[in-house]
C-alpha positions as CSV (number, residue, x, y, z in Angstrom):
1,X,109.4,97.7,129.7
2,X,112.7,97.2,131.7
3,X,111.0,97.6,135.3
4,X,107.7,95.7,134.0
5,X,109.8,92.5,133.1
6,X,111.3,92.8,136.4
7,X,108.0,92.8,138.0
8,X,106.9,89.7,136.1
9,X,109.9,88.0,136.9
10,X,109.7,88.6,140.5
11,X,105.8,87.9,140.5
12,X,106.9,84.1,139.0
13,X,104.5,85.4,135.9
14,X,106.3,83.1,132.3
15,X,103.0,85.2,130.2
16,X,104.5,87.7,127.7
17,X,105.6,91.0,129.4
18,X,103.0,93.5,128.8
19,X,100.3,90.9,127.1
20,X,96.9,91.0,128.7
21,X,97.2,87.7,130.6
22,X,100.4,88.5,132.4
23,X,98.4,91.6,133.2
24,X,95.5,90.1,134.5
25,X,97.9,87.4,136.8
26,X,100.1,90.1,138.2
27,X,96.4,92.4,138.9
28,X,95.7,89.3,140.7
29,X,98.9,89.0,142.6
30,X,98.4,92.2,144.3
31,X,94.7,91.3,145.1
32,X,95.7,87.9,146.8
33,X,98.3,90.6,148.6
34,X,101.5,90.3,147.0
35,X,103.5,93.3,147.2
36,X,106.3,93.8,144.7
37,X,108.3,96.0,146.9
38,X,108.4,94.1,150.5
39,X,111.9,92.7,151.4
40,X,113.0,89.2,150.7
41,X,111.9,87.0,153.3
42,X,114.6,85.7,155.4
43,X,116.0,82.3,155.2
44,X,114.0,80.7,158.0
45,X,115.6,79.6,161.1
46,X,116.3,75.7,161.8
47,X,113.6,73.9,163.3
48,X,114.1,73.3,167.0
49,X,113.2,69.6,168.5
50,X,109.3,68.9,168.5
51,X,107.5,70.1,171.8
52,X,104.5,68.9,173.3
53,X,101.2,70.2,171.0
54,X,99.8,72.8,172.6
55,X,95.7,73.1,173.2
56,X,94.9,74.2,169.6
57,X,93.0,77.6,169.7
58,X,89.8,78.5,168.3
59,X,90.5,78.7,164.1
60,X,89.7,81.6,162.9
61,X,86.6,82.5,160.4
62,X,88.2,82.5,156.5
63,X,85.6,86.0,156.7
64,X,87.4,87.6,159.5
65,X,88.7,90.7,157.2
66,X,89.7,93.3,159.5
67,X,88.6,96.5,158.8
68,X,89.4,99.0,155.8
69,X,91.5,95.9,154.3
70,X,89.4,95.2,151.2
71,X,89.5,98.9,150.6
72,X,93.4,99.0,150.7
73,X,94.2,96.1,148.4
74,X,91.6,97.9,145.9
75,X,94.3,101.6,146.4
76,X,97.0,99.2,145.6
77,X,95.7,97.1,142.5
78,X,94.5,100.7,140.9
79,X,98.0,101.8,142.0
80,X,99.8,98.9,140.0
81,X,97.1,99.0,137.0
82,X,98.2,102.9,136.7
83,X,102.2,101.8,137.3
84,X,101.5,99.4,134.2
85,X,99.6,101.7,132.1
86,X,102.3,104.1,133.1
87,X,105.3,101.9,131.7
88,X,103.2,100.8,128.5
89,X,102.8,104.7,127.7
90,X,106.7,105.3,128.2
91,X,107.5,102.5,125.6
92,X,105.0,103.2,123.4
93,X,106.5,106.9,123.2
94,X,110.0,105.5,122.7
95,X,109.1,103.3,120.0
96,X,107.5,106.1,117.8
97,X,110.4,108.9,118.5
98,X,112.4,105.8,117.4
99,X,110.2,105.7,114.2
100,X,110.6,109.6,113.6
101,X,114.0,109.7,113.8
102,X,114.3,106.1,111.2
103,X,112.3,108.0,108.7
104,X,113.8,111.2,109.0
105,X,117.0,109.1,108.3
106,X,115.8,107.8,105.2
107,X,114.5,110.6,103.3
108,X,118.0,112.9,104.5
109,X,119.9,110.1,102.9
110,X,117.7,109.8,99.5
111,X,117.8,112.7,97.1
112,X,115.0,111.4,95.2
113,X,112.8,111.8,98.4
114,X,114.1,115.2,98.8
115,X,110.0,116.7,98.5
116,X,108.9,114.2,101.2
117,X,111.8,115.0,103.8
118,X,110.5,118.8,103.4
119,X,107.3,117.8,104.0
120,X,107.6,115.5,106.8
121,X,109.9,118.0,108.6
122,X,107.0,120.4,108.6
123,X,104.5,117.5,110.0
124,X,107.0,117.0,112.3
125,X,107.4,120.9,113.5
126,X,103.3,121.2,113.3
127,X,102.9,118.1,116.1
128,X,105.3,119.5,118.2
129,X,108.4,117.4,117.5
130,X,111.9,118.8,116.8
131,X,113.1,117.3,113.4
132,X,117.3,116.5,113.3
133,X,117.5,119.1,111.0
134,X,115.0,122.2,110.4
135,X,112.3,122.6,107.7
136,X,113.3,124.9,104.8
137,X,110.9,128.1,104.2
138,X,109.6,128.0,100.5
139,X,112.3,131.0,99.4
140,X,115.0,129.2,100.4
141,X,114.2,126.2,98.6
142,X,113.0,128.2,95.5
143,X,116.8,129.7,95.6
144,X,118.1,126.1,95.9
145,X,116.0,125.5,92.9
146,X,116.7,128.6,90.5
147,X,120.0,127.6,91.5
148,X,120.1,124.2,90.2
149,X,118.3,124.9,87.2
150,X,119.5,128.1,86.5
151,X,118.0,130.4,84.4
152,X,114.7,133.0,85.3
153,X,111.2,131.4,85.2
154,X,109.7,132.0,81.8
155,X,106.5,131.5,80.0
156,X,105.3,127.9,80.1
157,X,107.1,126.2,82.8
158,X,105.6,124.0,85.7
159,X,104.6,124.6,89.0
160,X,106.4,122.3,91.7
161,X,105.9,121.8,95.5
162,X,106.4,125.1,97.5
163,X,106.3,127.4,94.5
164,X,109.0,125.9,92.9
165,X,109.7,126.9,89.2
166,X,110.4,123.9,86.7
167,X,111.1,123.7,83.3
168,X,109.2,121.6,81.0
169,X,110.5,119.2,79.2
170,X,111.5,120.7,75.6
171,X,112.9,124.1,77.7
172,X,115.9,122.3,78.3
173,X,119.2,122.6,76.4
174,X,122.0,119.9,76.1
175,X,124.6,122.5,77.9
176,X,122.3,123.3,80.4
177,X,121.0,119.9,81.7
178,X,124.9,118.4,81.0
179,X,126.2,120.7,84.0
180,X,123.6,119.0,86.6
181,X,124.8,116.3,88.6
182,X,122.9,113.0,89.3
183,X,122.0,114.2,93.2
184,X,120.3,117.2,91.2
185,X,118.2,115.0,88.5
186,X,116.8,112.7,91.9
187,X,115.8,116.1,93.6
188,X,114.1,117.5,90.4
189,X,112.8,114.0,90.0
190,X,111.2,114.2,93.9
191,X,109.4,117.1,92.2
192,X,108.2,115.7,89.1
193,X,106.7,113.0,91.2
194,X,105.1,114.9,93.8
195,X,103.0,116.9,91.2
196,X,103.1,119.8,89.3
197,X,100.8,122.6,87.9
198,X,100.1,123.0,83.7
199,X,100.3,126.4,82.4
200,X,97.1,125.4,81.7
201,X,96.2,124.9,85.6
202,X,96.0,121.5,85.9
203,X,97.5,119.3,88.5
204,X,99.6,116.2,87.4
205,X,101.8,113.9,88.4
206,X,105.1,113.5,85.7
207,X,106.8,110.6,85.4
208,X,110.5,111.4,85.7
209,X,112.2,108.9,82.6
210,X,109.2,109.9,81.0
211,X,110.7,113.7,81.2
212,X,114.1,112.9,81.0
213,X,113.2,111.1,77.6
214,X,111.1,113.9,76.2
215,X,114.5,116.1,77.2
216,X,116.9,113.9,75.0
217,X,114.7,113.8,72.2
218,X,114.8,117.6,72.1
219,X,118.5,117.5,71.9
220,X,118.7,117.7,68.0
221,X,121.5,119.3,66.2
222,X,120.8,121.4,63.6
223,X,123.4,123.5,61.1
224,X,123.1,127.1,61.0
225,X,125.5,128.3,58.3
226,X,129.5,128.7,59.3
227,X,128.9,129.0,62.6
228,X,129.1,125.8,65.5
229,X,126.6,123.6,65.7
230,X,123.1,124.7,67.9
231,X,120.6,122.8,69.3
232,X,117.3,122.8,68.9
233,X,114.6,122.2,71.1
């Protein structure tokens, strides 16, 4: 956009750099002859003291084109239209790496997004792009996972986002969901959100308070005898 505004500016064209009317008056510049990359003209010599007027010569016809001109201002207008297109391209491309990379930046820095940075990272690897930081495969994230919750996948738990294995709500104990940390609850959330699979095969979308609330309620403490208090769930 840098050597377009130069153009413009040098072309005496005030229209919006890159709108279609400072197009259209810089196309017609270079078809009334203009070229952007002829030397300044030089500061014209003082005027010597007035002479006699010569005979005036024949004027010339305003149709006397000489030959093969109309055909090379036409080479040079579809040269600038391709040097503009050209420009438009390059910025239009560096405006939507700059988007990649702001999105990228905002899911890395959100836990509770942490499904739709993996995803995006793959779209991103699929189109040909480099993300800042390589996709996951599915085992390591399932290892991330089984790590967080802890625990073996056991009958009646949910299906998450790349095979992930989540308890449901009720399989939770008070010990158990007391050691994960908050940036562990927004990444579980992130999967809660993005949909899971029933037992039962059915795809649904959980609403993480919802889940957490269920958790809580199955935190009740029940007497057993002598022994310390358990928790049932």
């Amino acid at each position: 956009m840098t050597e377009l505004a130069a153009l413009y500016k040098k072309a005496g064209i005030t229209a919006k750099v890159g709108s279609a009317a400072g197009n259209v008056a810089l196309q017609k510049k270079a078809v009334g002859g203009w070229d952007p990359y002829a030397p300044a003209a030089k500061k014209p010599a003082p005027k010597a003291a007035p002479k006699a007027a010569p005979k005036a010569a024949a004027t010339p016809s305003a149709l006397d084109i000489q030959p093969g001109m109309w055909l090379q201002v036409q080479q040079e207008n579809i040269a600038l239209q391709k040097y503009i297109a050209d420009l438009q391209q390059k910025a239009q491309e560096e405006q939507a790496g700059q988007l990649r990379r702001t999105t990228e930046l905002q899911y890395a820095t959100s836990p509770i997004d942490y499904v739709a940075y993996q995803s995006y990272k793959r779209e991103l690897e699929e189109g040909g792009f480099e993300p800042m930081a390589a996709s996951q495969s599915d085992e390591a994230i399932q290892a991330m996972m089984e790590q967080l919750i802890g625990g073996e996948g056991g009958v009646g738990r949910l299906l998450g986002e790349f095979g992930v294995d989540i308890p449901q709500a009720s399989q939770w104990s008070r010990s158990q969901f007391q050691d994960v940390a908050q940036s562990e609850q927004d990444i579980l959330s992130s999967f809660l959100r993005a949909g899971v699979e029933t037992p039962g095969g059915k795809d649904v979308t959980i609403d993480p308070g919802d889940y957490y609330r269920r958790m809580a309620e199955g935190f009740v403490p029940t007497r057993g005898g002598t022994g310390p208090t358990r928790y049932q769930l």
